[in-house]
PDB file with one MODEL, atoms N, CA, C and O in Angstrom:
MODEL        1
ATOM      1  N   UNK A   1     -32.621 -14.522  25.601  1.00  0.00           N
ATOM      2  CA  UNK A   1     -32.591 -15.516  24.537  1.00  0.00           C
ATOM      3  C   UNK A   1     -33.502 -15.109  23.390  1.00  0.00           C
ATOM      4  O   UNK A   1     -33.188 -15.129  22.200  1.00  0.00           O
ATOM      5  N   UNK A   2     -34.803 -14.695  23.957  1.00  0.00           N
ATOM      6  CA  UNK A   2     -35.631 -14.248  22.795  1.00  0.00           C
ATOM      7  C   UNK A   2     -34.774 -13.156  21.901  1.00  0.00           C
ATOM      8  O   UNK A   2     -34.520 -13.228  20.698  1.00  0.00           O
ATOM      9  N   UNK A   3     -34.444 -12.243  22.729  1.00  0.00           N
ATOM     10  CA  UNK A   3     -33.892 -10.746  21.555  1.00  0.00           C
ATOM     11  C   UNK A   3     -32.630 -11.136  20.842  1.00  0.00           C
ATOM     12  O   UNK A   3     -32.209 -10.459  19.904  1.00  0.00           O
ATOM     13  N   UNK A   4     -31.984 -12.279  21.296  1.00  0.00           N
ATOM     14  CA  UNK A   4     -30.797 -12.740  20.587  1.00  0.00           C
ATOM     15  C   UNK A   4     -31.659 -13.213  19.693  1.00  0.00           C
ATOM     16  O   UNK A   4     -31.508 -12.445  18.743  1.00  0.00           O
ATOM     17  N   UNK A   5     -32.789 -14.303  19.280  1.00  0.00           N
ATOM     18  CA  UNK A   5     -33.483 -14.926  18.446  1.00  0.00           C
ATOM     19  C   UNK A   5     -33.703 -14.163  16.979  1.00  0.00           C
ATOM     20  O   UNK A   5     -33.598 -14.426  15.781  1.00  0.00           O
ATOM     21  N   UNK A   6     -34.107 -12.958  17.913  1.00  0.00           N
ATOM     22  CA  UNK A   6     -34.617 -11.459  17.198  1.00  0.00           C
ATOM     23  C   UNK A   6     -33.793 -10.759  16.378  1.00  0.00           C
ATOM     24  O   UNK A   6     -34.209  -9.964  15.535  1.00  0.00           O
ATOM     25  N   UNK A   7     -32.384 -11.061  16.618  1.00  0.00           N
ATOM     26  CA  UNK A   7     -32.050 -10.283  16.420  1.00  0.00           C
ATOM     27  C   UNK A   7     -31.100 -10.935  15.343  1.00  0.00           C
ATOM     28  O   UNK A   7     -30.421 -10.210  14.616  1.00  0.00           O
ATOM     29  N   UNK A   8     -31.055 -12.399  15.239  1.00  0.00           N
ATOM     30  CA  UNK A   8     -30.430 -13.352  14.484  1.00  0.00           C
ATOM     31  C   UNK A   8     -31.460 -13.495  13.390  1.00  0.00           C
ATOM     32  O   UNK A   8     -30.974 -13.443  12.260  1.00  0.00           O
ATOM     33  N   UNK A   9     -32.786 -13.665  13.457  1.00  0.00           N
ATOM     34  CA  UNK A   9     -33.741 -13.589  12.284  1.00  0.00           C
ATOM     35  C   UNK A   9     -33.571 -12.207  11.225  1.00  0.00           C
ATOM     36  O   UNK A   9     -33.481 -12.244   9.998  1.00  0.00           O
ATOM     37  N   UNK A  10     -33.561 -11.146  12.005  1.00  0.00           N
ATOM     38  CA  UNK A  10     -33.395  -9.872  11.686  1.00  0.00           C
ATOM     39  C   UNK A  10     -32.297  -9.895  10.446  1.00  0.00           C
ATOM     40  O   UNK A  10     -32.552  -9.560   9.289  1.00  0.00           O
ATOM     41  N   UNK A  11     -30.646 -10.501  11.083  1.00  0.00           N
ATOM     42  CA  UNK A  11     -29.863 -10.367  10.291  1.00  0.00           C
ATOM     43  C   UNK A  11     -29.853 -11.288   8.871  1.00  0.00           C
ATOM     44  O   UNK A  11     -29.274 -11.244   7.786  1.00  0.00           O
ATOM     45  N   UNK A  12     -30.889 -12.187   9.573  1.00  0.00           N
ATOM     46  CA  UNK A  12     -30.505 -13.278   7.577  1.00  0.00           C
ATOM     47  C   UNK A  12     -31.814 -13.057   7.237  1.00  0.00           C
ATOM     48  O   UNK A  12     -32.250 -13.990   6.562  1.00  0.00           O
ATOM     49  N   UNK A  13     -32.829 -11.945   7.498  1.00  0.00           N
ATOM     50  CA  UNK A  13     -33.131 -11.601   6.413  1.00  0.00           C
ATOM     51  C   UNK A  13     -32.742 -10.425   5.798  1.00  0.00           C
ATOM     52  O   UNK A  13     -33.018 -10.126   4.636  1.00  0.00           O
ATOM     53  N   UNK A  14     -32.089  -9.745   6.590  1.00  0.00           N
ATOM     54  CA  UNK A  14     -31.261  -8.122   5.625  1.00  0.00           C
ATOM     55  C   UNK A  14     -30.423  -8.472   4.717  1.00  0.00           C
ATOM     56  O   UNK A  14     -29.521  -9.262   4.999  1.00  0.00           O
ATOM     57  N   UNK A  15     -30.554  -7.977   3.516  1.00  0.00           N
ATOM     58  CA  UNK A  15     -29.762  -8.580   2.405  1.00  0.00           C
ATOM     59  C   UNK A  15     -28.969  -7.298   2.214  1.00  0.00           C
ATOM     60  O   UNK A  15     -28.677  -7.298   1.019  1.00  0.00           O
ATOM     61  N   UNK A  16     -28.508  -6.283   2.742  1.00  0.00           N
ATOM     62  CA  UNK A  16     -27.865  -5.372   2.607  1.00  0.00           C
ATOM     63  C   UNK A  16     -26.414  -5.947   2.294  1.00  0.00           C
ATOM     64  O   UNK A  16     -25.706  -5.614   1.344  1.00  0.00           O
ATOM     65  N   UNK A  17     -26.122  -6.849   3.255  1.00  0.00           N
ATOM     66  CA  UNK A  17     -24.950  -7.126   3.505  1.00  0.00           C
ATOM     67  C   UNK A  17     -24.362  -8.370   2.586  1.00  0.00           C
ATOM     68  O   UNK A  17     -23.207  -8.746   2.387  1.00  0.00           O
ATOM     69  N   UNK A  18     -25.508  -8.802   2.157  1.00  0.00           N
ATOM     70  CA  UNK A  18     -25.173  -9.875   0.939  1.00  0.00           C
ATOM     71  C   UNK A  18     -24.431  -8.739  -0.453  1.00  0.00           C
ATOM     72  O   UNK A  18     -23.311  -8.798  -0.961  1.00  0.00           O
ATOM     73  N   UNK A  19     -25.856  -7.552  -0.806  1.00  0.00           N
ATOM     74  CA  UNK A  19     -25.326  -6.898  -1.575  1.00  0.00           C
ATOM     75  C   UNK A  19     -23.839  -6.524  -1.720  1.00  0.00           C
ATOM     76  O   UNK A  19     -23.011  -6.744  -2.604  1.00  0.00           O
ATOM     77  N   UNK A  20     -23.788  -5.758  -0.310  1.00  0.00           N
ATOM     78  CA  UNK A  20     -22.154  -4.970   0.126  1.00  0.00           C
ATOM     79  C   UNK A  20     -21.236  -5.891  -0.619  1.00  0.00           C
ATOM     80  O   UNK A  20     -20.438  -5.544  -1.490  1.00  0.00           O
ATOM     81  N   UNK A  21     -21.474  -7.299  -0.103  1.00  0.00           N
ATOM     82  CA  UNK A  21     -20.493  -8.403  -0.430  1.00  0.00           C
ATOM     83  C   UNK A  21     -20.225  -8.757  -2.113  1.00  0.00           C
ATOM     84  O   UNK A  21     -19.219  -9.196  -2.671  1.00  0.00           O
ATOM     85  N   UNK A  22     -21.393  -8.421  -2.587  1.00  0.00           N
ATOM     86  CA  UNK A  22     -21.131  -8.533  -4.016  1.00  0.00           C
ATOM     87  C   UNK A  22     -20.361  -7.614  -4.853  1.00  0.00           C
ATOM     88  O   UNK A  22     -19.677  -7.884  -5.840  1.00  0.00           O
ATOM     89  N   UNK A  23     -20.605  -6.376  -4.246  1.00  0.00           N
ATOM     90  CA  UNK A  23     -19.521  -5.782  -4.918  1.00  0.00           C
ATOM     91  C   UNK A  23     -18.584  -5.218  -4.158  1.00  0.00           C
ATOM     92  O   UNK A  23     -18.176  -4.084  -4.407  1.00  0.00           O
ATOM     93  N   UNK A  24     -18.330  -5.621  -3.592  1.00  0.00           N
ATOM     94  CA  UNK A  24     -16.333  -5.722  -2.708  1.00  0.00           C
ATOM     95  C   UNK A  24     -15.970  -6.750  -3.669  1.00  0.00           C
ATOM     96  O   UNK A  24     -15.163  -6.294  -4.479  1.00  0.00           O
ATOM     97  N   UNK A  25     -16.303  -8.129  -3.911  1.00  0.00           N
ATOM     98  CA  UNK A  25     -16.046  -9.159  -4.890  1.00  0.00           C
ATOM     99  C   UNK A  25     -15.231  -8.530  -6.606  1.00  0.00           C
ATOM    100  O   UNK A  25     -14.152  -8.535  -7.198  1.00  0.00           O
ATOM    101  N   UNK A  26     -16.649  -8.062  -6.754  1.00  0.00           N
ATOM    102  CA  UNK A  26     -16.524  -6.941  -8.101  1.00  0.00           C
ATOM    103  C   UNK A  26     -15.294  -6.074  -8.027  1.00  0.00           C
ATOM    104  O   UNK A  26     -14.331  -6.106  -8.793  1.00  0.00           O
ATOM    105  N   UNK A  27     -15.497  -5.215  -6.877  1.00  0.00           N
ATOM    106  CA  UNK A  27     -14.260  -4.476  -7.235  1.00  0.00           C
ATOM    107  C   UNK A  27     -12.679  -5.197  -7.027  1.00  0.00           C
ATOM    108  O   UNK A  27     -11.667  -4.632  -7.441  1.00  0.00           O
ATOM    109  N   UNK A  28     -12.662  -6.039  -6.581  1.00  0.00           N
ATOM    110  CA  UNK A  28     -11.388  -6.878  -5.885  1.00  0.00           C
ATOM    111  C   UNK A  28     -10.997  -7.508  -7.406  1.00  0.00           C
ATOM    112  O   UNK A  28      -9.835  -7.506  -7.814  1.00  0.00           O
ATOM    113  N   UNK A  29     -12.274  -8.115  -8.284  1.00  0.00           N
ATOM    114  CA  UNK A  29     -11.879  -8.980  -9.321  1.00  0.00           C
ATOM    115  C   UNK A  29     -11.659  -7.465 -10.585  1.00  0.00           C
ATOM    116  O   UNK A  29     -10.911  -7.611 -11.552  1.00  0.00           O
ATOM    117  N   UNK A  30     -12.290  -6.352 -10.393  1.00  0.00           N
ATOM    118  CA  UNK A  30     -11.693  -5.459 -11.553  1.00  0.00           C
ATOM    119  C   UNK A  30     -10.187  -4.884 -11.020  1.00  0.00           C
ATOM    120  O   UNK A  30      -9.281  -4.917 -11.853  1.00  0.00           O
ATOM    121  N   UNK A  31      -9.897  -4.380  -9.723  1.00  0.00           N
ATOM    122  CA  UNK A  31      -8.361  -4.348  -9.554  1.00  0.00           C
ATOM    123  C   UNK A  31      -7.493  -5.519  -9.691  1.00  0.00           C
ATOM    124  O   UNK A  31      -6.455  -5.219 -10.280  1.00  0.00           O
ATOM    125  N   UNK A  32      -7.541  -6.377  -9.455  1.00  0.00           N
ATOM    126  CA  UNK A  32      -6.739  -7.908  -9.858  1.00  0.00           C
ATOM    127  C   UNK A  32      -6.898  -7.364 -11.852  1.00  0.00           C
ATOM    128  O   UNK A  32      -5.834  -7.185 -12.445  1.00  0.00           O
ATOM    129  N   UNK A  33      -7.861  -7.223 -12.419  1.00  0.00           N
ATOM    130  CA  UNK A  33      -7.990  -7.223 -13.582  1.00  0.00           C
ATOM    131  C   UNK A  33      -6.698  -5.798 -13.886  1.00  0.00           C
ATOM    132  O   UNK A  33      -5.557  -6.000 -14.303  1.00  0.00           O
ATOM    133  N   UNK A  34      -7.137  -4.774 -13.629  1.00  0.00           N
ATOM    134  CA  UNK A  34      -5.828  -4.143 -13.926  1.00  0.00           C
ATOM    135  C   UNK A  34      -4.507  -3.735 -13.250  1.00  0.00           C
ATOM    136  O   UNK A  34      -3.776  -2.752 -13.379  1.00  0.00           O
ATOM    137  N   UNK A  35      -4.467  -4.709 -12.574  1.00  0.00           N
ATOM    138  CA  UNK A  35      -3.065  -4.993 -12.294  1.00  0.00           C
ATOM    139  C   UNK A  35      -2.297  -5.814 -12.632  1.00  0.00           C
ATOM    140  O   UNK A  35      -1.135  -5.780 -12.227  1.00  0.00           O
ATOM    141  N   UNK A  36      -2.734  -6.742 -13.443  1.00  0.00           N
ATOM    142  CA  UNK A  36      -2.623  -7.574 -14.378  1.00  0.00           C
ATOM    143  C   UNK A  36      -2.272  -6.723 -15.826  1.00  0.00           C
ATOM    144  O   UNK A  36      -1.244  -6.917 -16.475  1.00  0.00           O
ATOM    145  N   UNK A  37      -3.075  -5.985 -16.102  1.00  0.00           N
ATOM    146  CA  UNK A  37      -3.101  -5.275 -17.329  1.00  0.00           C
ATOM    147  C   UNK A  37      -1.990  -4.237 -17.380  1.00  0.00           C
ATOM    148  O   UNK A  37      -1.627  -3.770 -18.460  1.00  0.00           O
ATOM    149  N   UNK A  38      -1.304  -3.777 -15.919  1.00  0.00           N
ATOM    150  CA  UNK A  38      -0.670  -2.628 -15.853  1.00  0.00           C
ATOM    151  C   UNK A  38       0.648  -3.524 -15.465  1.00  0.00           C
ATOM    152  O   UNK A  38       1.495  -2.782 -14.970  1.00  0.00           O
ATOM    153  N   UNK A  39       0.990  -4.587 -15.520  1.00  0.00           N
ATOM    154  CA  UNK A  39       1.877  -5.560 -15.175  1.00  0.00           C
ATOM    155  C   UNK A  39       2.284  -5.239 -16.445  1.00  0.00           C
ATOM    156  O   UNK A  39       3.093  -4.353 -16.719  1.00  0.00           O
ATOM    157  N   UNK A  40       1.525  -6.217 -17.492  1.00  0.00           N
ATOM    158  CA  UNK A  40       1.792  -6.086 -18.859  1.00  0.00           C
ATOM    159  C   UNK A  40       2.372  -5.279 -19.477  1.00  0.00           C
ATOM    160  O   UNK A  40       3.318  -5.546 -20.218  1.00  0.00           O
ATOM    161  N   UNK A  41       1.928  -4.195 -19.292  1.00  0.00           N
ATOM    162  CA  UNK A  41       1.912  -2.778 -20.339  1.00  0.00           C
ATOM    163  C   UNK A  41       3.349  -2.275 -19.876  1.00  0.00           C
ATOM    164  O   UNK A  41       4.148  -1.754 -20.654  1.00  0.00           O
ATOM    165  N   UNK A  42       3.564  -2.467 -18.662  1.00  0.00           N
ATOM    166  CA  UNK A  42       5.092  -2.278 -17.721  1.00  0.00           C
ATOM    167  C   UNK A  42       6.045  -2.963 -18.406  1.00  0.00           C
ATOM    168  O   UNK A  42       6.844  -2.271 -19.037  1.00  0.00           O
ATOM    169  N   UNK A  43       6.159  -4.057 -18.442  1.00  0.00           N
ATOM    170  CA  UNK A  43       6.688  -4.979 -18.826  1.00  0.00           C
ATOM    171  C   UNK A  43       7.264  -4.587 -20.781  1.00  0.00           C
ATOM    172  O   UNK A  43       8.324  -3.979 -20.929  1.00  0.00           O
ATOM    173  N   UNK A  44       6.551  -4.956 -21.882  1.00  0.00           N
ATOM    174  CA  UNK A  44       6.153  -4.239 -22.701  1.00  0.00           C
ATOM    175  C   UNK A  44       6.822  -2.479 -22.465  1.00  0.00           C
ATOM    176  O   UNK A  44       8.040  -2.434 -22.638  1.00  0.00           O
ATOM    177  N   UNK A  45       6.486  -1.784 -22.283  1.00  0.00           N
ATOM    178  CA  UNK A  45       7.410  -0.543 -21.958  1.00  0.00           C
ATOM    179  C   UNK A  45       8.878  -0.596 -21.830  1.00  0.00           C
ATOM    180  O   UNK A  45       9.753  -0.241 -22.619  1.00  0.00           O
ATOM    181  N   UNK A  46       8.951  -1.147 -20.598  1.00  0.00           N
ATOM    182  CA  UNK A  46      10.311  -1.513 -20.639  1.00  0.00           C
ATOM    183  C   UNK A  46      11.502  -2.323 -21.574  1.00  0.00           C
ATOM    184  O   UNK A  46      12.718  -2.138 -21.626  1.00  0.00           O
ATOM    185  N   UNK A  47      10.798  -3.103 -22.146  1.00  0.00           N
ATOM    186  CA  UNK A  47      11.603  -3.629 -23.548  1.00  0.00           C
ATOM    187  C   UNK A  47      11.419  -2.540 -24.034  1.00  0.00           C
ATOM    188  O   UNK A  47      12.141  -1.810 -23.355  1.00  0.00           O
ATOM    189  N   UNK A  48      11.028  -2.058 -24.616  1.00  0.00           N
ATOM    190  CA  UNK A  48      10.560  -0.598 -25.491  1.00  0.00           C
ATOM    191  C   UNK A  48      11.712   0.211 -25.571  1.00  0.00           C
ATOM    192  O   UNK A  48      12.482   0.369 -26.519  1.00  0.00           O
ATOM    193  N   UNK A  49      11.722   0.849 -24.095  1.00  0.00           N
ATOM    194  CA  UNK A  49      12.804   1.899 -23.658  1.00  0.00           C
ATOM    195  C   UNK A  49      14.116   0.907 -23.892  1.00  0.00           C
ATOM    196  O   UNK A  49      15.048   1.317 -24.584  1.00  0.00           O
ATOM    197  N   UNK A  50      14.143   0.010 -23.483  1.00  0.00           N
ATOM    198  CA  UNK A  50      15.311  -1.250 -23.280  1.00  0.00           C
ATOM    199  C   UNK A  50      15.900  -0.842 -24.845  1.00  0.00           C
ATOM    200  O   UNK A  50      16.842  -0.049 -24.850  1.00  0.00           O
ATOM    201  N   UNK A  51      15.449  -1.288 -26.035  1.00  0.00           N
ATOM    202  CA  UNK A  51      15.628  -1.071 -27.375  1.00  0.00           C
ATOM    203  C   UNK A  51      15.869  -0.175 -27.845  1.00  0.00           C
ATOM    204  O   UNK A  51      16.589  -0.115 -28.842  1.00  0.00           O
ATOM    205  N   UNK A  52      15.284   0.921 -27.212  1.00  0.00           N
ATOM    206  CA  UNK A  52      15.529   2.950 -27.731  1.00  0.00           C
ATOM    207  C   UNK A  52      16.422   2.848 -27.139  1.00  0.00           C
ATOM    208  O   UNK A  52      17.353   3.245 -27.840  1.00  0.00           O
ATOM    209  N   UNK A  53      16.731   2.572 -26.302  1.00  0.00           N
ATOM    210  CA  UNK A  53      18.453   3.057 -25.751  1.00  0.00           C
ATOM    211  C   UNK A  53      19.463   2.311 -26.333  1.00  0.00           C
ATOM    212  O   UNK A  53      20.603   2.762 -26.445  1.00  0.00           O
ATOM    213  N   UNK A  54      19.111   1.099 -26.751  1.00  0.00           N
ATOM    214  CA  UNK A  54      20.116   0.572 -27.250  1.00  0.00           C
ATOM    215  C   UNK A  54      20.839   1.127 -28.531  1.00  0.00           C
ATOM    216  O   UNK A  54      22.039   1.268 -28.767  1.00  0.00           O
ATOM    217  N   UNK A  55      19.672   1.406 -29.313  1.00  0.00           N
ATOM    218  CA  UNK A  55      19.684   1.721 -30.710  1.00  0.00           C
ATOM    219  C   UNK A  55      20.053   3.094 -30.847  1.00  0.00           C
ATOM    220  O   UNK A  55      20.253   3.582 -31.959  1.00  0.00           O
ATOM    221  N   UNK A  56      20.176   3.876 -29.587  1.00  0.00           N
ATOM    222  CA  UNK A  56      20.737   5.078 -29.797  1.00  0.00           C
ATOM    223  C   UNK A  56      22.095   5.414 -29.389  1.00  0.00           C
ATOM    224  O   UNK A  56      22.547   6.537 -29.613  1.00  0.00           O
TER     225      UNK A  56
ENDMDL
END
């Protein structure tokens, strides 16, 4: 019981794992960010080409 005690104090004070967590967050919210952006630009493109072909 004690080394379980030990070993539960141990973990909430290591902030390693708080860090880790902050940026998995970060990177999750900058890929959502350009996949969003590369949605767009897809999208956009494709009318593009859509129109060059037409017009040719």
């Amino acid at each position: 019981m004690l080394a379980q005690l030990k070993t539960w104090l141990a973990i909430r004070t290591d902030r390693r794992g708080v860090t880790a967590l902050e940026y998995a967050l970060i990177a999750a919210l900058i890929a959502v960010a350009i996949v969003g952006a590369l949605r767009t630009l897809g999208t956009d493109l494709n009318s593009t080409f859509t129109t060059i072909a037409s017009n040719l």
